[in-house]
N, C-alpha and C positions, 0 to 999 in steps of 0.2 A: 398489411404491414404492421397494422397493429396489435391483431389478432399474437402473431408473429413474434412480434416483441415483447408481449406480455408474457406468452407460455413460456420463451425464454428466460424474461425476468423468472418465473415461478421454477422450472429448472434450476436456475444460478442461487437461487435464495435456500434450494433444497439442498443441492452440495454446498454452500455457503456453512448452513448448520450442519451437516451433516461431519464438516471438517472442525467446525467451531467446538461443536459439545462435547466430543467423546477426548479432543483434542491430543497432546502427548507425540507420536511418531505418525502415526495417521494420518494426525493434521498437517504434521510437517510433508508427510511423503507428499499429498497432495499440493501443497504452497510450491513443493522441488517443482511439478508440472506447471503447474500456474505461472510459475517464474521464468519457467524454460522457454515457453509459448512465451511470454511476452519478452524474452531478452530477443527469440528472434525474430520477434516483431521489427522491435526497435532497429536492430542492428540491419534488417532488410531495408526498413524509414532512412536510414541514417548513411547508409552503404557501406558500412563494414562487412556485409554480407550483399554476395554478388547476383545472388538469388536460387532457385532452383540448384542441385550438382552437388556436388562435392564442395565442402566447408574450406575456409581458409584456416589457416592456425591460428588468428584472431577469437576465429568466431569458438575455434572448439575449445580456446584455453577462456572463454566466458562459460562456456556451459559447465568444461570441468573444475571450471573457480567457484562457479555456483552448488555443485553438486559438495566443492571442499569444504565449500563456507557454510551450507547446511548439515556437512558432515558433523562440523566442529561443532555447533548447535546442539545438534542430537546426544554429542557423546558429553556434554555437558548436562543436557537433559537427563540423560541417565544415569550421571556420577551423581547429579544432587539429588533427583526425586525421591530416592531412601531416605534421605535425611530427613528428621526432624523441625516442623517448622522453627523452631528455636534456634538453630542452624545453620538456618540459612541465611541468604540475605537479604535484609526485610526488605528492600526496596528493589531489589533488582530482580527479587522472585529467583527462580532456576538456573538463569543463563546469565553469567557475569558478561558484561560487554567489548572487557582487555581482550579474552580469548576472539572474540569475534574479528575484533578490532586488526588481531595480529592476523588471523585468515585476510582478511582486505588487504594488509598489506603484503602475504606473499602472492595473490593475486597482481597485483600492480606491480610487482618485483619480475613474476615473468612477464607480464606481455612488456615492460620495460626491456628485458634480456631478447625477447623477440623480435622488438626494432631493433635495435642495436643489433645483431647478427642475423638481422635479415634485411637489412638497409641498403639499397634503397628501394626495395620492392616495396617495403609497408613504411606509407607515410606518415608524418607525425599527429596532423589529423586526423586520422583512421583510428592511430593507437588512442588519441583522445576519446574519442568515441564510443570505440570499443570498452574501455576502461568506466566513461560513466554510465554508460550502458548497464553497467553489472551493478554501479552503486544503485541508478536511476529505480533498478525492478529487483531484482533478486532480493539486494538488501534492504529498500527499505520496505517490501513486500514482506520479509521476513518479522519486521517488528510487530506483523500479527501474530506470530508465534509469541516472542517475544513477551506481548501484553496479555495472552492467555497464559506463561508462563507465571505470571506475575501474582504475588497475592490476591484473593477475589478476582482474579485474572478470567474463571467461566463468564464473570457479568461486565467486565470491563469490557472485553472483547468487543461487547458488540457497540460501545461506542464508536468504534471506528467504523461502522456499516449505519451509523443513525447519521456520524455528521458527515459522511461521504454520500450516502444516496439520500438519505431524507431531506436534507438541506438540497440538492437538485432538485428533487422534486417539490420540492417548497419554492425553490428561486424561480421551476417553471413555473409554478398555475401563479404568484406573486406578480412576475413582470409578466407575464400576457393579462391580468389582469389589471396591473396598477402599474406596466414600465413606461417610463416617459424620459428618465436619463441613461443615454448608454454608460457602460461600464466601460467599455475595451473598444469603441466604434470601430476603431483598426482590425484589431486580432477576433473580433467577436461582435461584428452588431446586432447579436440579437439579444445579446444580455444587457442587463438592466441594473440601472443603482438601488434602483426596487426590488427588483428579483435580491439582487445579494443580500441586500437586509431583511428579505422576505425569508431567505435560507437561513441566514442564523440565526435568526425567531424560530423557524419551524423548527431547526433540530436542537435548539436551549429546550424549547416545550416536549419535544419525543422523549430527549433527554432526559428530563424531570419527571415524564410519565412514567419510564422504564424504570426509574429508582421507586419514584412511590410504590410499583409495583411490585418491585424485589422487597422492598422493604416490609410490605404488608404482606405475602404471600409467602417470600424464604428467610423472611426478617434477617437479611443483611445490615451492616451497621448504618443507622440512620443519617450517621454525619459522609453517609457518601452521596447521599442527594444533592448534597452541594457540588462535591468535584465531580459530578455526572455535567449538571447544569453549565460550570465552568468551559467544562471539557466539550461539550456539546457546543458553547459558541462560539470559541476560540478553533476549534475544531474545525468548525466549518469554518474560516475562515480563509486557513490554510488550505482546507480542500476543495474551494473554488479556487483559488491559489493554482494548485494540482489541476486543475480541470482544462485550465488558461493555460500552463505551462504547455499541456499536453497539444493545445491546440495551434499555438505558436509552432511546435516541432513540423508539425504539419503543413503549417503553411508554406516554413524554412523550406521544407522539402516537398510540396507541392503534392502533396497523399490529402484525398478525402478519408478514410480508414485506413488505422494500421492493420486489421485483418478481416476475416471472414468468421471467424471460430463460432463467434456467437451470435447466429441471427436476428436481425431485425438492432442488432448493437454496435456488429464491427466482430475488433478481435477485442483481446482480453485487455490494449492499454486503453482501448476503445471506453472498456466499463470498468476499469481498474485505474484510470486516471487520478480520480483525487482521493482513492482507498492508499493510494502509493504515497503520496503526501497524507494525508490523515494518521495511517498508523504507525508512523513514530511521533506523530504530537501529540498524540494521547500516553503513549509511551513517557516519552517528557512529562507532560502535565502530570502523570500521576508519580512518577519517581519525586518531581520538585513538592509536591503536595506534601506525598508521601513523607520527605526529610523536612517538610515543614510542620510537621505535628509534633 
């Protein structure tokens, strides 16, 4: 099992970079997959989706909201990446978020027009459902694009994979070795008050290793050491946040794993739990940093 899960991890970290470096449409085409796998995760957890067969028009106006909502990404992507950095805009990088914004909203518009003239076969829970469904993964799965779009965007990126998984792995060897108060006794007895503060120490410190490093190596600008460090514990903060949330859904619905995708992990909300919450707070952190200079 743990052979298992390791190779997987090493796997996941290979297409991980693989999507992260060269980033641009690439990156995005592959997030489109990553997002798809986990909305239908969710919406199987959740029961918007009935399971195996033929889809309901719930499930396919989430896949096709998600395919519109990346569309609209993209073709921002490639109205502004000609320009000029002078040009653009300094803090939101490539992809203004109004456009994005209004895609969410014709998503919500139809499956809203769905219930209503398909009432009362689809109920108003379901349409709930289905609707955060698409915010829960798709979108905010997308603000990895998002934060690689962004100025210094190749080195930001990977904060969101330092306080997402490095802060786990921090919070585990922490509380097995020093957990004495639970966190969550209800939703989660095996975390620890220890474990949490153990995670956002270990990914403040990756954090600050990974800046020293850019800095010395690709001499990026020095004064980002700090909003690394920031972002790194504040960061994790949120994405144990993410981690809990995901586990709660779980229990609401009585699922050990939402999938199989990735051995020895689950499926993808399985390892994508607090990376869903993480990157859009780094996203935040560095727009408000950003207008604070």
């Amino acid at each position: 099992m743990f052979l298992t899960r390791l190779l997987s991890g090493i796997v996941l970290i290979v297409i991980i970079a693989a999507m992260n470096i060269p980033g641009g449409p690439f990156m995005e085409l592959l997030l489109v997959v990553i997002s798809l796998a986990g909305l239908r995760e969710f919406y199987r957890a959740v029961g918007v989706s009935k399971g195996a067969g033929k889809m309901n028009i719930l499930e396919l106006t989430g896949i096709a909201g998600t395919i519109f909502y990346y569309g609209a990404a993209l073709l921002e992507y490639l109205r502004n990446s000609g320009l000029p950095d002078s040009e653009r805009r300094l803090t939101e990088g490539l992809i203004p978020l109004d456009t994005l914004f209004m895609a969410v909203i014709v998503v919500f518009l139809v499956m809203m027009a769905e219930y209503v003239f398909c009432f009362p076969t689809i109920e108003g829970r379901t349409v709930m459902n289905a609707f955060f469904g698409f915010i829960y993964v798709p979108v905010m799965l997308s603000f990895i694009f998002l934060v690689r779009c962004m100025n210094n965007g190749q080195f930001l990126v990977w904060l969101i994979y330092i306080v997402s998984w490095v802060c786990d792995t921090s919070a585990y060897c922490v509380g097995m070795l020093f957990g004495r108060h639970k966190l969550a006794p209800v939703l989660s007895p095996k975390k620890s008050i220890e474990g949490a503060v153990g995670g956002v120490a270990g990914s403040a410190v990756v954090s600050w290793i990974f800046a020293l490093i850019l800095v010395n190596t690709l001499h990026i600008p020095g004064e980002l050491i700090w909003l690394f460090i920031i972002a790194g514990a504040l960061g994790s903060v949120v994405s144990q946040t993410g981690d809990l949330a995901a586990s709660a859904f779980k229990r609401n619905y009585d699922i050990k794993d939402y999938g199989s995708l990735i051995p020895g992990h689950g499926g993808i909300l399985d390892r994508f739990d607090s990376v869903i919450f993480a990157a859009p707070v780094i996203y935040i952190l560095v727009e408000l940093i950003g207008r604070l200079r």
